[in-house]
N, C-alpha and C positions, 0 to 999 in steps of 0.2 A: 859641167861646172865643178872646181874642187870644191868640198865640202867645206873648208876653212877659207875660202875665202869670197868677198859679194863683188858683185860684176861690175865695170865703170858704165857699160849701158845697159838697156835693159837686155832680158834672158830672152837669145834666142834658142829653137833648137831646132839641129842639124836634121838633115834628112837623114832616112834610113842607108847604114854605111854597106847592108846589104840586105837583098830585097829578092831571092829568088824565092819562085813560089811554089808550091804542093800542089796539083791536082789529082784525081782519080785517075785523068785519062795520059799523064805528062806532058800535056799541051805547050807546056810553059818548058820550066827547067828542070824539075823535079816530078816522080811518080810518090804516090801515098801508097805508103806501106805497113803493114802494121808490124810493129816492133822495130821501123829504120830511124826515128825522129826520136829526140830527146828535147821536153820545154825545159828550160831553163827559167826561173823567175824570181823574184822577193815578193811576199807575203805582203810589202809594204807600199809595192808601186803601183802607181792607180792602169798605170799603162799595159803593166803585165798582168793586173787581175784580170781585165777584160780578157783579152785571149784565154785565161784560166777560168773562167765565167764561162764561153762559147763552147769551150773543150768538153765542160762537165756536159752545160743543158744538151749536147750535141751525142754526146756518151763515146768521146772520144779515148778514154782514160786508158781502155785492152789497148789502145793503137799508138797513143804518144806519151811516153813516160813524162815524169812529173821529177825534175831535182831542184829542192829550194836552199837559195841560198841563206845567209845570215843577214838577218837585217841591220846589223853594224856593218861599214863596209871596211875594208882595211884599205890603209893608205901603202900602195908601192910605188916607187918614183914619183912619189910626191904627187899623185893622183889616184883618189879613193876608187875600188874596186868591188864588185859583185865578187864571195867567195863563199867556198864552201867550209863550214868548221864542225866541230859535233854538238852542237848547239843545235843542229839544225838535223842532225842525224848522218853527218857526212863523218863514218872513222878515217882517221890520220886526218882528219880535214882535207881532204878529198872526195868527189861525186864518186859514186859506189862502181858507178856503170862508166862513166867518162873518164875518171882516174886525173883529172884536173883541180886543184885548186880554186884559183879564179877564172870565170868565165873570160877573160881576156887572152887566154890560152887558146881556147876554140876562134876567138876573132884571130891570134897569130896563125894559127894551122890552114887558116883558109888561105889566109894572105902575110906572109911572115913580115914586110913590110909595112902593116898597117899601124898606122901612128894616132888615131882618133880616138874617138870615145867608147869606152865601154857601157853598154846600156843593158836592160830586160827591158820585154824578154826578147829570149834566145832562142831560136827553134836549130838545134844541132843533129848533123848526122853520123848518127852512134859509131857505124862502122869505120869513116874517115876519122872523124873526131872535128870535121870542119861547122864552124857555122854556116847556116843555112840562110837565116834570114833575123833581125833582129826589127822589120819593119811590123808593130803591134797592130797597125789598123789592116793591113793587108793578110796580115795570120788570121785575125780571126774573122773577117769579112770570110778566107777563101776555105777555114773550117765551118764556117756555117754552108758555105754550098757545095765547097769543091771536094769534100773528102768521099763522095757517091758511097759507096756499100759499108765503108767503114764506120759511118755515123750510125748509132741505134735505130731502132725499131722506136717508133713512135716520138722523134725530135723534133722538135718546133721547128716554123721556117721563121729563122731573123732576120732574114733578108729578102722579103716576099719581093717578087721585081715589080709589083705596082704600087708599091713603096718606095722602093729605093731614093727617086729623087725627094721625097720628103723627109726621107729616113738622112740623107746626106746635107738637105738644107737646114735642119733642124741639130741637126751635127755637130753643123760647121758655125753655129751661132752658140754651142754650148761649149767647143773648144775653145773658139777664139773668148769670149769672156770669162767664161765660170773653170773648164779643165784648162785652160794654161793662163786664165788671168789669176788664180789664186798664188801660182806662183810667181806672176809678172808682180803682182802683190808683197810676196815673201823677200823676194830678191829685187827688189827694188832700189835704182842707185840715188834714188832722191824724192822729196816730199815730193815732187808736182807728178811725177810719173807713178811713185805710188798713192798717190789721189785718183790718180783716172785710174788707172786700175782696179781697186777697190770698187771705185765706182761703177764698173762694166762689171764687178762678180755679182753685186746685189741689184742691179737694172736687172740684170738675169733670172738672177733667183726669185725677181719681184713677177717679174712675164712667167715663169716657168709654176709659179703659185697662181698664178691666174689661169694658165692651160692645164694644168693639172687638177683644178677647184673640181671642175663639172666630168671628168673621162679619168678612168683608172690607168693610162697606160701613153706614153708620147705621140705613138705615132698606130694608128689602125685600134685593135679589140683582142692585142693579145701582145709579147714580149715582141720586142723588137731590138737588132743591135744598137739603136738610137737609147733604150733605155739601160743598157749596160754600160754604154759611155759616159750618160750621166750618173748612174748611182756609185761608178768608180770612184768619183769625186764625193758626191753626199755621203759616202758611208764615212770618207775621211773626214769632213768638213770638223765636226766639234771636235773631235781628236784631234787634229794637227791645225786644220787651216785656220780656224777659229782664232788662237790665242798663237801660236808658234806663227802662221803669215801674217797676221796682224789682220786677219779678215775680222771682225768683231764688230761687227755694226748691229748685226744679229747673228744669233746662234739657229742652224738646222730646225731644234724643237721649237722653235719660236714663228714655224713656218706651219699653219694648219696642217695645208696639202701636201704640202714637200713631205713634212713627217711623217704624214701617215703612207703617203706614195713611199718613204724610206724603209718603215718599218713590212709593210708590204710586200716588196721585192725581197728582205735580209731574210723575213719568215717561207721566201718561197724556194724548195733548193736548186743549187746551182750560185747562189746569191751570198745569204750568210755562212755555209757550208764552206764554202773557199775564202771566209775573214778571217784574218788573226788581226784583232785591235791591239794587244799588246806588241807584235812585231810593226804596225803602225807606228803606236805612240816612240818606240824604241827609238826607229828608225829616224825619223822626222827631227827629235830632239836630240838625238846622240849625233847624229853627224852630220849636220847645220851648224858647225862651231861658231859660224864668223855670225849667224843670227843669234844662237843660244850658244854661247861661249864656255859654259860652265858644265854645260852635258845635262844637266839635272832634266829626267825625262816626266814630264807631266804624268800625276795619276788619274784624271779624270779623262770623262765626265763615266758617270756609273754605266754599265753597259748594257744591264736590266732592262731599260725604256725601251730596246731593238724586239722586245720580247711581249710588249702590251699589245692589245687588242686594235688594229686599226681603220674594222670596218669598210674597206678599200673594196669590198668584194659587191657593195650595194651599188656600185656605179655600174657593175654589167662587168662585162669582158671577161677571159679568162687567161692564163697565160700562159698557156702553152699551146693557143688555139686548138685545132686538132689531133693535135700530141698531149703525149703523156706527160709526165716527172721523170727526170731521170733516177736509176736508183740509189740505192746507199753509197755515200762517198766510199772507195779504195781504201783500208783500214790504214794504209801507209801515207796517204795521203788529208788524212782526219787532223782537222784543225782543234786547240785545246776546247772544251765545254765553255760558254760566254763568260759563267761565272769563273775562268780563270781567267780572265780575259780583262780584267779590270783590274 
């Protein structure tokens, strides 16, 4: 969707424009290798944190470099773009390692014909310079199992397999209302459509305050992918969705459980280690024009609260099951301190 302009129906999105996969063993289309993959992402997309989320608690970081873009996008032919500029630590505004501009360069080198969308994230192969895959739920689904010796010593399993179909049906009820209804929300081409919408983000959030009251964690007694899909979304919600999609019925902090479930996950790393709130708020209000017209990017809400006590731990579970933490974020990779961050 261009930034400047709202949709006559509502927002769909496209399927992944490319979807080959990484394994240990090259089963598929690709072998995992360390030093051949490059992530490509924004700081600000709830889609690419996930896979940037999996990567950390996984301890994938010696294995798949990390280039972030700017969370302004630039407009070229008249459709906004992921790009690199030194804002972001890219000199000449170029990726250091890829020597590309806008990620829309690695979608032409795969396929010089391609006419679609440019999205994050971007899993690209350093040495061609082609994209790999720009499909987010299948990246980080296949780095939670499929990278064998390259994942650390002591990584949680987020994909236990007598989970999974709980882990997918609990999902696919928090995609379709809360992670792509706040936007059906945002971009909304009319009162009635955005009235049900709205209304499927807080039906959700109202069940997911009720599953979340009595058990620390969505699905089992320790992290699971099902909970990096939703807090992608809850870290954003008072920052963007809240007041910028018109979600405002209630705010995040107004949710006992959800809060403390929020502030839980951001204190645990892997979680708030990979937020930057201010390339959020940036993002969201600088280039949404046709919603926020004027750019003027919201200062709130304080970012301090991520930081209180939430007691979450008295309900049992832990979360990294059997696994450890992973360790210090990549000093190139360190996100600004909270308090800049507001």
């Amino acid at each position: 969707m261009r930034a400047n302009r709202l949709p006559t129906e509502e927002i769909k999105r496209d399927p992944a424009a490319f979807a080959d996969r990484v394994t240990s063993d090259g089963r598929h289309e690709r072998t995992a290798e360390a030093g051949r993959f490059r992530l490509v992402i924004n700081r600000a997309c709830p889609w690419a944190h996930r896979v940037v989320m999996t990567r950390r608690l996984m301890g994938l970081e010696h294995a798949v470099s990390l280039a972030v873009t700017d969370p302004v996008q630039e407009i070229i032919d008249g459709d906004p773009h992921w790009v690199f500029t030194e804002r972001t630590g890219s000199p000449d505004d170029k990726d250091p390692v890829l020597g590309i501009h806008a990620l829309r360069e690695a979608y032409l080198a795969r396929d010089p014909d391609y006419d679609g969308g440019v999205s994050v994230p971007g899993l690209v192969d350093v040495p061609t310079g082609h994209l790999v895959s720009n499909d987010y739920d299948r990246l980080s689904v296949d780095m939670a199992t499929e990278w064998g010796d390259l994942t650390r010593e002591g990584a949680p399993d987020l994909y236990p397999e007598v989970l999974r179909e709980e882990i997918e049906r609990i999902s696919a009820q928090i995609y379709q209302d809360l992670n792509n209804g706040v936007y059906r929300s945002g971009f909304a081409p009319d009162q009635k459509r955005y009235d049900a919408a709205v209304r499927d983000v807080f039906t959700r959030l109202d069940a997911l305050e009720e599953h979340l009251t009595g058990r620390r964690y969505l699905v089992g007694e320790h992290l699971t992918l099902a909970d990096l899909r939703l807090w992608a979304t809850l870290v954003r919600f008072d920052a963007a969705y809240h007041g910028h999609f018109k979600c405002n019925r209630r705010k995040l902090t107004e949710y006992p459980a959800l809060w403390a479930y929020a502030r839980d996950l951001y204190q645990t790393p892997g979680f708030g280690d990979t937020t930057n709130l201010e390339h959020i708020r940036t993002h969201y209000y600088a280039v949404h024009t046709a919603i926020n017209p004027t750019g003027i990017v919201a200062v709130g809400p304080d970012p301090r609260g991520w930081l209180t006590p939430h007691h979450r731990e008295e309900l049992g579970g832990s979360p990294f099951g059997e696994g450890t933490p992973p360790g210090p974020v990549p000093e190139g990779e360190r996100v600004p301190p909270l308090a800049e961050q507001g």
